[in-house]
PyMOL CGO cylinders between C-alpha atoms (Angstrom):
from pymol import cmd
from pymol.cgo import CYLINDER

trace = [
    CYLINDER, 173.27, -157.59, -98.55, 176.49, -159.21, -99.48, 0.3, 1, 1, 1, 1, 1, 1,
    CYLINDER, 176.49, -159.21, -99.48, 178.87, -160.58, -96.82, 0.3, 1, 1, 1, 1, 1, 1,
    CYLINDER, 178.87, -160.58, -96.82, 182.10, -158.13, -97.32, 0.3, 1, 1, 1, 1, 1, 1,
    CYLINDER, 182.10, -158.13, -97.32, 184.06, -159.20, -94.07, 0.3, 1, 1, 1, 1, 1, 1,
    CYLINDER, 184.06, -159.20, -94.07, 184.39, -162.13, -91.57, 0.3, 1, 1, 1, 1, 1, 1,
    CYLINDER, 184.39, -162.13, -91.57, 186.24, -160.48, -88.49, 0.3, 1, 1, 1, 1, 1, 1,
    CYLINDER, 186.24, -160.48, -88.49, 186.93, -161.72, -84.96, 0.3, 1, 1, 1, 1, 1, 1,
    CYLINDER, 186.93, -161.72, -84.96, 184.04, -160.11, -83.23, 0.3, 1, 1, 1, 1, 1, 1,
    CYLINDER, 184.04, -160.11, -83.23, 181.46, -160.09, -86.23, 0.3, 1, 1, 1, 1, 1, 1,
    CYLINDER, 181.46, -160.09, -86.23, 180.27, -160.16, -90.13, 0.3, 1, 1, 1, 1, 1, 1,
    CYLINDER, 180.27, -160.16, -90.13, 180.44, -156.89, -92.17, 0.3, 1, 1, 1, 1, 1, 1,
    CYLINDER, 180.44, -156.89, -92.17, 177.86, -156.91, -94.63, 0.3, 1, 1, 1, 1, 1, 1,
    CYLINDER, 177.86, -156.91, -94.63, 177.21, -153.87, -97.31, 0.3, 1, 1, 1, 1, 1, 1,
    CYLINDER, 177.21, -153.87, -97.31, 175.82, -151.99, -98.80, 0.3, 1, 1, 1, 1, 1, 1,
    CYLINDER, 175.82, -151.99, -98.80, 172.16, -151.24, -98.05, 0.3, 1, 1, 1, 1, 1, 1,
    CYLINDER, 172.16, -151.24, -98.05, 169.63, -150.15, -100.73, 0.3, 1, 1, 1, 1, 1, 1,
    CYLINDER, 169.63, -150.15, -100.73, 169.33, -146.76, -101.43, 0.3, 1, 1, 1, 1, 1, 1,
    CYLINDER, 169.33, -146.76, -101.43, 165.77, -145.05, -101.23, 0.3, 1, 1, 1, 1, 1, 1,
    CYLINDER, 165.77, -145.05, -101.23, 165.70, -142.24, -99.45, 0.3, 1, 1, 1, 1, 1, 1,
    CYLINDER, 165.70, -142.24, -99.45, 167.23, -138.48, -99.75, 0.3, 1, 1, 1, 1, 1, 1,
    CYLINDER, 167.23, -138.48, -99.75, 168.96, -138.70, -96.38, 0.3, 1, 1, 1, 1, 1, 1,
    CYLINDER, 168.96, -138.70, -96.38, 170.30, -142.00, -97.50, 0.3, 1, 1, 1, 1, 1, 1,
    CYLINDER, 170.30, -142.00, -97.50, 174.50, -141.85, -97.78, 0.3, 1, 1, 1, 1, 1, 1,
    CYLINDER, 174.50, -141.85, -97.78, 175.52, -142.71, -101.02, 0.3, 1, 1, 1, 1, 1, 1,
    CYLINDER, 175.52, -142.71, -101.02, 176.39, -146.12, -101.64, 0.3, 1, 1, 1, 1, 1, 1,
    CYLINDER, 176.39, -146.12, -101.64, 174.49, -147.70, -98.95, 0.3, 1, 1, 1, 1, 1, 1,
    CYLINDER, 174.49, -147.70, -98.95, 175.20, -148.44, -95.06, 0.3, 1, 1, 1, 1, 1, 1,
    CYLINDER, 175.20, -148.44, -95.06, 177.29, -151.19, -93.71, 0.3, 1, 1, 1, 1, 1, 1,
    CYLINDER, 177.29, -151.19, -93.71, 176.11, -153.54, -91.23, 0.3, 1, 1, 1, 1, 1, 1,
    CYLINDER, 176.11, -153.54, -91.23, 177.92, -155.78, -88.54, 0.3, 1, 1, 1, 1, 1, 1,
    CYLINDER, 177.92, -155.78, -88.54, 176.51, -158.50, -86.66, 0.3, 1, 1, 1, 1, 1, 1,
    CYLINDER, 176.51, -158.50, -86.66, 178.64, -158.54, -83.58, 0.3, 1, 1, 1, 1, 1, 1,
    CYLINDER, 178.64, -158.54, -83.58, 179.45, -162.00, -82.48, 0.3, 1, 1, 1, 1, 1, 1,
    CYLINDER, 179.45, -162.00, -82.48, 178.21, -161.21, -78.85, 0.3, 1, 1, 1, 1, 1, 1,
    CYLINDER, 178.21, -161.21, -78.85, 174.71, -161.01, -79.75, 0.3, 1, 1, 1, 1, 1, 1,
    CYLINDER, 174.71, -161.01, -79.75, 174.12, -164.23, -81.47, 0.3, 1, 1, 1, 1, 1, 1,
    CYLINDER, 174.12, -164.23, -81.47, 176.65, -166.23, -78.45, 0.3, 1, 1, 1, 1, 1, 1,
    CYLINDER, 176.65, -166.23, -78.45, 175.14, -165.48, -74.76, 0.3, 1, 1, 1, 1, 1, 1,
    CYLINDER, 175.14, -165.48, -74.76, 178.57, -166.81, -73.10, 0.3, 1, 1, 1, 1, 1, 1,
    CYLINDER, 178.57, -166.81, -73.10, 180.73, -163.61, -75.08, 0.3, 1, 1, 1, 1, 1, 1,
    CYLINDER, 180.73, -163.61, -75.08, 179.11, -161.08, -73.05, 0.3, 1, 1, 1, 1, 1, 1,
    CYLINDER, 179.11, -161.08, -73.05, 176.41, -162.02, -70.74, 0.3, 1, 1, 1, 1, 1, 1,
    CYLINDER, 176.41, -162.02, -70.74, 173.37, -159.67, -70.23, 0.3, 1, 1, 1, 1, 1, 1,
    CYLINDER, 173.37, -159.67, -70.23, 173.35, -159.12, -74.13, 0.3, 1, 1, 1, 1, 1, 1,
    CYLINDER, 173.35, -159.12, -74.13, 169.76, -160.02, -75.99, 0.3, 1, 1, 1, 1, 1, 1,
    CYLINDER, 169.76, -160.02, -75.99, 170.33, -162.71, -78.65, 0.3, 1, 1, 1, 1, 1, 1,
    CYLINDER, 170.33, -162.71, -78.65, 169.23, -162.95, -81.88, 0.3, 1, 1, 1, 1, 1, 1,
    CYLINDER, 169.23, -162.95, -81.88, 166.55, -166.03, -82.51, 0.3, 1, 1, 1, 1, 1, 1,
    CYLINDER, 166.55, -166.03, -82.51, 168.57, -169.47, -83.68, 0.3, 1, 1, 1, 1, 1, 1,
    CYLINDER, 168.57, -169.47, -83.68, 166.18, -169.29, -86.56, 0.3, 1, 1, 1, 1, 1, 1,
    CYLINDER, 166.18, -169.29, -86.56, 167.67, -165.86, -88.05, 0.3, 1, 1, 1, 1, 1, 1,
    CYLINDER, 167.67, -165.86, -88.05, 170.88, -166.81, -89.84, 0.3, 1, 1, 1, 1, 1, 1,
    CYLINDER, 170.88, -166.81, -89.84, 173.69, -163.70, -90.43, 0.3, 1, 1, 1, 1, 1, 1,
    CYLINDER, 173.69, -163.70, -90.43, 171.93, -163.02, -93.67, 0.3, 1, 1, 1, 1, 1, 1,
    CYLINDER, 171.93, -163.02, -93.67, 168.34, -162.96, -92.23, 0.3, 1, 1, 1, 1, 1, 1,
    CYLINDER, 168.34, -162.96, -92.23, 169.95, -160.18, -89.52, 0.3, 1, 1, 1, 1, 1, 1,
    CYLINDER, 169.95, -160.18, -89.52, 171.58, -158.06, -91.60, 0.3, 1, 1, 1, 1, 1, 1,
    CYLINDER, 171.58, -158.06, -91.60, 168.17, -158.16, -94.51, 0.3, 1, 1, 1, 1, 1, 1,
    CYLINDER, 168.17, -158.16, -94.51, 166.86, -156.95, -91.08, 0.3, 1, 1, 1, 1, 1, 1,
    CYLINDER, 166.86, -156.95, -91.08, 168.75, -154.04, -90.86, 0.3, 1, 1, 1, 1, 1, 1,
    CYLINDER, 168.75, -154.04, -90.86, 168.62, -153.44, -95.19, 0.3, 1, 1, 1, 1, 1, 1,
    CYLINDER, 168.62, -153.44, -95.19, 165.00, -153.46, -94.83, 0.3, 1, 1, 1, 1, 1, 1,
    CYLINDER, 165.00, -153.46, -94.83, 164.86, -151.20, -91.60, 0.3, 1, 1, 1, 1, 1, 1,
    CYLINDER, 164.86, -151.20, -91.60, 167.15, -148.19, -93.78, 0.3, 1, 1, 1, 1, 1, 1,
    CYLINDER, 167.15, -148.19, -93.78, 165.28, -148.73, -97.16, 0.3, 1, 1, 1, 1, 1, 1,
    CYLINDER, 165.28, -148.73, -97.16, 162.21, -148.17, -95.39, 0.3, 1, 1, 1, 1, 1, 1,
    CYLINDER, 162.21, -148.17, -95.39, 163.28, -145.42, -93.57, 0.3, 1, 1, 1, 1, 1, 1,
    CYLINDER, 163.28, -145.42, -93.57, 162.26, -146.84, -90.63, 0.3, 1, 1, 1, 1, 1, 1,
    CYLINDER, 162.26, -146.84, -90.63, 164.34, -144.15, -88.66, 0.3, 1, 1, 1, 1, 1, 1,
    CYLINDER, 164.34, -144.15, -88.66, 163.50, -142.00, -85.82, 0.3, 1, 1, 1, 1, 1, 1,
    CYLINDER, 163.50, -142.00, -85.82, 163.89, -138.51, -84.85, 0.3, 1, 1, 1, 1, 1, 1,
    CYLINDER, 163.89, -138.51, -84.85, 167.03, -139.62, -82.61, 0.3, 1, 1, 1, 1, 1, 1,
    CYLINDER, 167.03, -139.62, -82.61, 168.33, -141.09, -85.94, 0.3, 1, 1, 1, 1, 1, 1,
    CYLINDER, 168.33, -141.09, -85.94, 168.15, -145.17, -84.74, 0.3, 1, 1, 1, 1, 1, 1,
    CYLINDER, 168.15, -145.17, -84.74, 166.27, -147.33, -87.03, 0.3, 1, 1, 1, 1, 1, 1,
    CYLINDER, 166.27, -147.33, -87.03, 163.89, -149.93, -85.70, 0.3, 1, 1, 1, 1, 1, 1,
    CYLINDER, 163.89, -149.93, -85.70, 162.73, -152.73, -87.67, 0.3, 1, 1, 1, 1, 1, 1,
    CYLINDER, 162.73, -152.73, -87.67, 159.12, -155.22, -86.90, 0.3, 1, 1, 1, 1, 1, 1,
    CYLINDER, 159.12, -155.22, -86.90, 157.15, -157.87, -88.72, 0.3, 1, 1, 1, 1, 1, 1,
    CYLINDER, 157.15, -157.87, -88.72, 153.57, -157.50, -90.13, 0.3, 1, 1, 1, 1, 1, 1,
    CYLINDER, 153.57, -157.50, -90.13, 151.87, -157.09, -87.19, 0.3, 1, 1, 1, 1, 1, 1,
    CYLINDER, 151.87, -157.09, -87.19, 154.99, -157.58, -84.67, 0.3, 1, 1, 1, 1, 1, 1,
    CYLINDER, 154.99, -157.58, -84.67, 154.32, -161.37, -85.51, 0.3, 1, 1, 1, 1, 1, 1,
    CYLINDER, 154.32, -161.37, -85.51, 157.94, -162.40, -86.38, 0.3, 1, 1, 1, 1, 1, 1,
    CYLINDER, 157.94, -162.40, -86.38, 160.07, -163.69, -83.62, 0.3, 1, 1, 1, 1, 1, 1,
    CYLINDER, 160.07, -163.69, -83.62, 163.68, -162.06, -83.90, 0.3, 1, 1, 1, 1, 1, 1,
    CYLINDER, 163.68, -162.06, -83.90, 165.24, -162.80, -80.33, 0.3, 1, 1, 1, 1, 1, 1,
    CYLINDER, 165.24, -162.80, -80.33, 165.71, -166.01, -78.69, 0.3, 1, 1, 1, 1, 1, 1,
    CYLINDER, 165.71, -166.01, -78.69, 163.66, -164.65, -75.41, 0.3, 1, 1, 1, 1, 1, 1,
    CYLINDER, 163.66, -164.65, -75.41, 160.78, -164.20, -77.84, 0.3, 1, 1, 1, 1, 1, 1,
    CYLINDER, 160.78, -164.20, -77.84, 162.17, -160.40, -78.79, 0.3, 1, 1, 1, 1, 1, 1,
    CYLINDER, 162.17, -160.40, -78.79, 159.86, -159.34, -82.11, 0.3, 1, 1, 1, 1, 1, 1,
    CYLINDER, 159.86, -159.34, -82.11, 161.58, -155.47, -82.51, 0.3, 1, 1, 1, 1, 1, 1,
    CYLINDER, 161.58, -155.47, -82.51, 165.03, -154.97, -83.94, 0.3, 1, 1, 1, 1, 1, 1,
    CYLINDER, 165.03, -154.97, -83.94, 166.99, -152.03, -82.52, 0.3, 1, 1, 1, 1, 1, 1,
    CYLINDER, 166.99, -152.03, -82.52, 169.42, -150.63, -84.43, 0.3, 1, 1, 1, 1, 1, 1,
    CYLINDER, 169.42, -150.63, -84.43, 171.72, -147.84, -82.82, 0.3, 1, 1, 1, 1, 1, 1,
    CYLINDER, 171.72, -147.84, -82.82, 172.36, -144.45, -84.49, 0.3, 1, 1, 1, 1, 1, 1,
    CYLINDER, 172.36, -144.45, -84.49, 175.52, -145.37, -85.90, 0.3, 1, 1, 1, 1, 1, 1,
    CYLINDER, 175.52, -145.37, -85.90, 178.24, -142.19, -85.37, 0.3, 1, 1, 1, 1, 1, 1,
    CYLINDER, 178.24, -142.19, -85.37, 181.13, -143.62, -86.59, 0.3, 1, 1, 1, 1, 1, 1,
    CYLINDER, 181.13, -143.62, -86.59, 180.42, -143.06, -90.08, 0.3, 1, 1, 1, 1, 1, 1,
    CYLINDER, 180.42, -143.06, -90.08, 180.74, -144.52, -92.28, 0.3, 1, 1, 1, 1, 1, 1,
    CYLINDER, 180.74, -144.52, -92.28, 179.90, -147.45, -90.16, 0.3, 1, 1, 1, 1, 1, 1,
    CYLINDER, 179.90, -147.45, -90.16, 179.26, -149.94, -89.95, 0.3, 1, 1, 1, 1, 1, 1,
    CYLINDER, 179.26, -149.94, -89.95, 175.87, -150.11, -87.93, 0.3, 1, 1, 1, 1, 1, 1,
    CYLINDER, 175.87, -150.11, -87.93, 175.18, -152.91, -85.62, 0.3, 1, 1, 1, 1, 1, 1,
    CYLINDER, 175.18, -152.91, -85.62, 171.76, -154.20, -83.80, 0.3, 1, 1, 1, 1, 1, 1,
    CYLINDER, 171.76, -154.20, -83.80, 170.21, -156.50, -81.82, 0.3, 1, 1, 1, 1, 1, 1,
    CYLINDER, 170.21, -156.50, -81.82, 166.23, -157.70, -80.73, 0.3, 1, 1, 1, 1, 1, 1,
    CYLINDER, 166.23, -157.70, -80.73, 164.93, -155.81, -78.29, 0.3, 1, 1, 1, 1, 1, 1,
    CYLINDER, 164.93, -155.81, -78.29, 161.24, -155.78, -76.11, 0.3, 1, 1, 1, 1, 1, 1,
    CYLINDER, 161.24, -155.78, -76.11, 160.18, -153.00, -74.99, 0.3, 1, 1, 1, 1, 1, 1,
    CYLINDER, 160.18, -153.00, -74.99, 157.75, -154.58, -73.12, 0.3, 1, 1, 1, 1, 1, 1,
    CYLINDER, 157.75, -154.58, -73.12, 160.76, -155.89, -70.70, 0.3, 1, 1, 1, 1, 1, 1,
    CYLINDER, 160.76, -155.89, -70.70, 162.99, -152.70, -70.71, 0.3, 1, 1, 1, 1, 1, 1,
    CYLINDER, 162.99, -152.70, -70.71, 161.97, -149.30, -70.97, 0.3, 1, 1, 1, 1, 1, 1,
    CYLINDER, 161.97, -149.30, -70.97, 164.71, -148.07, -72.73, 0.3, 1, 1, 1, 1, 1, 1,
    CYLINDER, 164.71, -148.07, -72.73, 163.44, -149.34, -75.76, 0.3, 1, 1, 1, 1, 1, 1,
    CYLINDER, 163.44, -149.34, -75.76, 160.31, -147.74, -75.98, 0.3, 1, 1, 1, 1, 1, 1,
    CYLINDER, 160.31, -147.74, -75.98, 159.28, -147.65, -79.96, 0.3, 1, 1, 1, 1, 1, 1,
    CYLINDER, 159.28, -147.65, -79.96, 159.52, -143.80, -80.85, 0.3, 1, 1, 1, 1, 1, 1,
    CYLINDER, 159.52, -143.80, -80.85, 156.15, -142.58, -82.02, 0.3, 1, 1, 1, 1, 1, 1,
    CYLINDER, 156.15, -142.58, -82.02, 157.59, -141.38, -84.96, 0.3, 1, 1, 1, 1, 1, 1,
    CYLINDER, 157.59, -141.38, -84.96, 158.48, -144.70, -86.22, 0.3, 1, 1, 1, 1, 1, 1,
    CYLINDER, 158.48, -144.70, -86.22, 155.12, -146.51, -85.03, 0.3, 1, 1, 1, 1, 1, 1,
    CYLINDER, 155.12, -146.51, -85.03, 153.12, -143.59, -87.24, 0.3, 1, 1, 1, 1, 1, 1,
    CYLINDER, 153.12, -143.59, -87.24, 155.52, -144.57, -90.05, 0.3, 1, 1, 1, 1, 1, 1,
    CYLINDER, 155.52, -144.57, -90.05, 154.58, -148.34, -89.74, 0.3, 1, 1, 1, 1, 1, 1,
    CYLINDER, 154.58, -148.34, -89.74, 151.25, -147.16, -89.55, 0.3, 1, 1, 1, 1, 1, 1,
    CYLINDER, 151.25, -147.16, -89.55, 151.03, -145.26, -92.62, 0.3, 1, 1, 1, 1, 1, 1,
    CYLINDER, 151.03, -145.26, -92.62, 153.37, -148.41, -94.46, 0.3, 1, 1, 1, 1, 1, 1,
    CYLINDER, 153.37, -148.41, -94.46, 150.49, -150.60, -93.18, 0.3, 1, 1, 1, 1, 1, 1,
    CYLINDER, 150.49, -150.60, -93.18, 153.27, -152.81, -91.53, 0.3, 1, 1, 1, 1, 1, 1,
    CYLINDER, 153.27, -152.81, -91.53, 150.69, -152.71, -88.37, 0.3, 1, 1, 1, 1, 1, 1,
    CYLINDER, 150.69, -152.71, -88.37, 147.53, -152.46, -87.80, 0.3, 1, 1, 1, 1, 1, 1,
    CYLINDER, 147.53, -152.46, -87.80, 145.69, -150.28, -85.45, 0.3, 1, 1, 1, 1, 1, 1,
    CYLINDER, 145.69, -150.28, -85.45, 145.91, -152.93, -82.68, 0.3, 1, 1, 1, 1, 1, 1,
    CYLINDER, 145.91, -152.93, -82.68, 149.41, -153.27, -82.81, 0.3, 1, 1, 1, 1, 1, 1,
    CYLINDER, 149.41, -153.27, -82.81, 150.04, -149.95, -82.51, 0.3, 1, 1, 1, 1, 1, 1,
    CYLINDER, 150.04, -149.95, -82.51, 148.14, -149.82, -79.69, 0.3, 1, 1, 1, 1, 1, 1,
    CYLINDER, 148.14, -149.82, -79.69, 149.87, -152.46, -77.63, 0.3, 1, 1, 1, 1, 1, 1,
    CYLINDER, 149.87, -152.46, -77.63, 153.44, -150.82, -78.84, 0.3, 1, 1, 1, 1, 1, 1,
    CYLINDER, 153.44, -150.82, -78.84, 152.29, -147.75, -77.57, 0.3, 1, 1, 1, 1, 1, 1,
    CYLINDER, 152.29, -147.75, -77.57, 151.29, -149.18, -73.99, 0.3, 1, 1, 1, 1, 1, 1,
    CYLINDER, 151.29, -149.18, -73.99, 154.64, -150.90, -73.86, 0.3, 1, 1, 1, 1, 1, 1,
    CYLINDER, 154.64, -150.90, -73.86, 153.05, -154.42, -74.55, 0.3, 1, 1, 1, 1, 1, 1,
    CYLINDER, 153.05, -154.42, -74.55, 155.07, -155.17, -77.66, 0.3, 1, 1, 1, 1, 1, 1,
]
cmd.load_cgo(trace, "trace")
């Protein structure tokens, strides 16, 4: 995705790749809020992982949409092969990325572990669909449906 804004609390980028029916045209727009890559802005927030420059987050968030990694509630949720990429800086491997009702945008997101809060539970929905996408295995599925990943 191509940076289209540097602004005092984030980076627009735009526009997603289009795939899907439901899919605006012209792609989404993406922010990556300044608060969730600096712990002092807001404290409490999760942090994206030192390792995961702006670009890196928002190809998180173009991947999550062109795959259609959405669920019923209409927030998209993104994962590694096999949950085995590290995406927060508390060792976070799930991207959450809010149903976005301001359209057109832009979306924003931030790593998430279910495992630690509840309210991030993966959807089923979206664990069948990385299931059938082979993005995890049996296994890993499993342990996201116990609430271990």
């Amino acid at each position: 995705m191509k940076k289209l804004d540097v602004q005092s609390d984030g980076t627009v980028f735009g526009y997603t790749r289009e795939k899907s029916k439901s899919h605006p045209p012209g792609g989404r727009t993406y922010k990556s809020l300044n608060y969730h890559r600096q712990s002092k802005l807001k404290p409490g927030k999760t942090i994206w992982s030192k390792n995961l420059s702006l670009e890196d987050e928002a190809s998180l968030f173009d991947s999550s949409d062109f795959c259609g990694w959405l669920s019923v509630r209409g927030d998209l949720w993104w994962v590694g092969f096999n949950a085995g990429v590290v995406v927060g800086v508390r060792g976070e491997r799930v991207a959450f990325f809010p149903r976005c009702d301001n359209h057109p945008g832009p979306w924003h997101g931030y790593p998430v572990a279910p495992s630690d809060d509840e309210s991030y539970e993966i959807p089923e929905d979206v664990i069948r669909i990385w299931e059938a996408d082979k993005t995890v295995d049996n296994l890993t599925a499993k342990r996201m449906r116990r609430g271990k990943i």
